[in-house]
N, C-alpha and C positions, 0 to 999 in steps of 0.2 A: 456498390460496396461488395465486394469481395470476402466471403468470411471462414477464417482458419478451419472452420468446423461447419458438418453439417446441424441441421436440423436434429438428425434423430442421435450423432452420437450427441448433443447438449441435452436432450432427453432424456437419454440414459444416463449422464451425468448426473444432472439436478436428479432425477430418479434414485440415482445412489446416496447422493447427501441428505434426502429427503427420510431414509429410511434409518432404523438404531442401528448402531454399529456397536457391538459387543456389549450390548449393556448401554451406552452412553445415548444422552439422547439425538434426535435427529441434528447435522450440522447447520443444516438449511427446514427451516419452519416457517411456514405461514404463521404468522401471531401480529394481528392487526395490534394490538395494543402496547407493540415496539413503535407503532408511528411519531411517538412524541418525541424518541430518542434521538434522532436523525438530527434533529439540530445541537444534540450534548456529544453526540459523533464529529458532527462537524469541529464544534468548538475544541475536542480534542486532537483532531486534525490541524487546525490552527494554531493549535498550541505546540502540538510537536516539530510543525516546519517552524515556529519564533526558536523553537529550543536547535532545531536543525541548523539556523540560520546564524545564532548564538554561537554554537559551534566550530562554524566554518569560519565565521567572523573571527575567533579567538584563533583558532589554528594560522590563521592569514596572515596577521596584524601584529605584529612587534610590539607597539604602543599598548597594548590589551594586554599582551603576556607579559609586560612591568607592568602593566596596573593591579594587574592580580597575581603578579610574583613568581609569576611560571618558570621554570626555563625557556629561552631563546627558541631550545628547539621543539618546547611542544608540539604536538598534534594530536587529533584526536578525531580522523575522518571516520575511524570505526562508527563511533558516537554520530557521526552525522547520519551515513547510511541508515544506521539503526532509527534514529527521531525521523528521517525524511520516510523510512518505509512506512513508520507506525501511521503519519500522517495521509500516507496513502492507503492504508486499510482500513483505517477508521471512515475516511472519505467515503470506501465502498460499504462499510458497514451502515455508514449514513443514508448512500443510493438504496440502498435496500431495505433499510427500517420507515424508508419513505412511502413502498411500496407493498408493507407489512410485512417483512421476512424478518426475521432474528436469522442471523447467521452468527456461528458458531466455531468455525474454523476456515481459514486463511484460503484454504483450496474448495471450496464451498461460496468463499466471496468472489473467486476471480471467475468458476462456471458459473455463478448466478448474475454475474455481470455479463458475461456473456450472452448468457440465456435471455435473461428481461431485459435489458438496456442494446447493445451490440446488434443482435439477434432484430428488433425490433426495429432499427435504424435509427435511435434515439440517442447512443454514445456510440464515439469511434472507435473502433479496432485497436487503434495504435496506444489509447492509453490504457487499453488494456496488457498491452506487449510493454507497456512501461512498469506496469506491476508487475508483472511476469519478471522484467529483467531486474527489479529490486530484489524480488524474491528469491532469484539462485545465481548469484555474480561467479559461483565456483563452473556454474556454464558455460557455454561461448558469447555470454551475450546476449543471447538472438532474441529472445522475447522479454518484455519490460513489465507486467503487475507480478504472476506468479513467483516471478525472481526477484520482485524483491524482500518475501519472507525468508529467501535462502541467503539473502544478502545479510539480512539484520542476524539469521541465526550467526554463518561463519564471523561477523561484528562482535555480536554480545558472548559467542563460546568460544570461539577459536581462537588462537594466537597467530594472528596471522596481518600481515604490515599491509592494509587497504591504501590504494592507491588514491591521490591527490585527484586526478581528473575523473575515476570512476565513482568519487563521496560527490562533486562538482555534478556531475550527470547527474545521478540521483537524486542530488537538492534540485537541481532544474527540472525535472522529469514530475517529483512531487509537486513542487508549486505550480504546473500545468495543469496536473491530475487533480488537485483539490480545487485549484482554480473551477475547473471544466467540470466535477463532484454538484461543489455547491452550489450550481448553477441549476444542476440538474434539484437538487431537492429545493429549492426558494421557487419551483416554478410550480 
């Protein structure tokens, strides 16, 4: 396995979320008695790709936007991005309250993912790169967890027409990622 990052810059990382930042507390904490969450993490996980899944479905489906009186041309893949990212942070919020961390912030979960899980050769790379690309869709692309909290933000604030096949990746990318999550914490 091959890994984007060394050893010591991921230590420097976790090092930095580890510590306050202006007053606020640490982003990433040891706190063993986060362990029971990981499965109310999951189930939130779960819940947001049904809700992802709901969405995509309606946006698709003709027959669904007269049953529930839409117009014809609804969409609403903003809304998917957004439900598929959450499901993929929660997922990592899970990996890690399995491990005793409370994490605290979105960029905090994808180095701590990297750090203990990646690092260790326990999770792959690649579903790391798929948070990455939920997290910032306004990038090229190139990486998949951290992008997709950039994803959900330009979704939930910006007016901005998200495309058909990049809310379709994203739903696909999440139901891998939670998949391949909660395997890691039932073990």
């Amino acid at each position: 396995m091959s890994l984007r990052y060394s050893l010591a810059v991921l230590r420097e990382k976790i090092g930095y979320y580890k510590r306050e930042q202006r007053g606020e507390p640490p982003a990433l904490e040891k706190d063993v008695t986060v362990k029971h969450l990981a499965w109310k993490h999951m189930e939130k996980a779960g819940f947001n790709l049904v809700v992802a899944n709901l969405l995509w479905n309606i946006s698709e489906d003709e027959k669904l936007k007269k049953v529930h009186g839409l117009n014809p041309n609804f969409k609403c893949y903003e809304s998917v991005i957004e439900a598929a990212y959450y499901a993929m942070y929660h997922a990592a919020m899970a990996a890690m309250a399995k491990i005793g961390y409370r994490v605290r912030s979105h960029e905090a979960a994808v180095w701590a993912l990297y750090y203990y899980y990646v690092h260790e050769g326990i999770l792959e790379e690649r579903l790391i790169e798929m948070l990455d690309k939920a997290k910032s869709l306004k990038e090229e692309y190139v990486d998949m967890l951290a992008k997709g909290r950039q994803t959900r933000r330009i979704a939930a604030y910006e007016v901005s027409e998200m495309s058909r096949d990049l809310a379709q990746e994203l739903l696909s990318n999440a139901k891998s990622f939670v998949k391949r999550l909660g395997e890691l914490v039932v073990q």
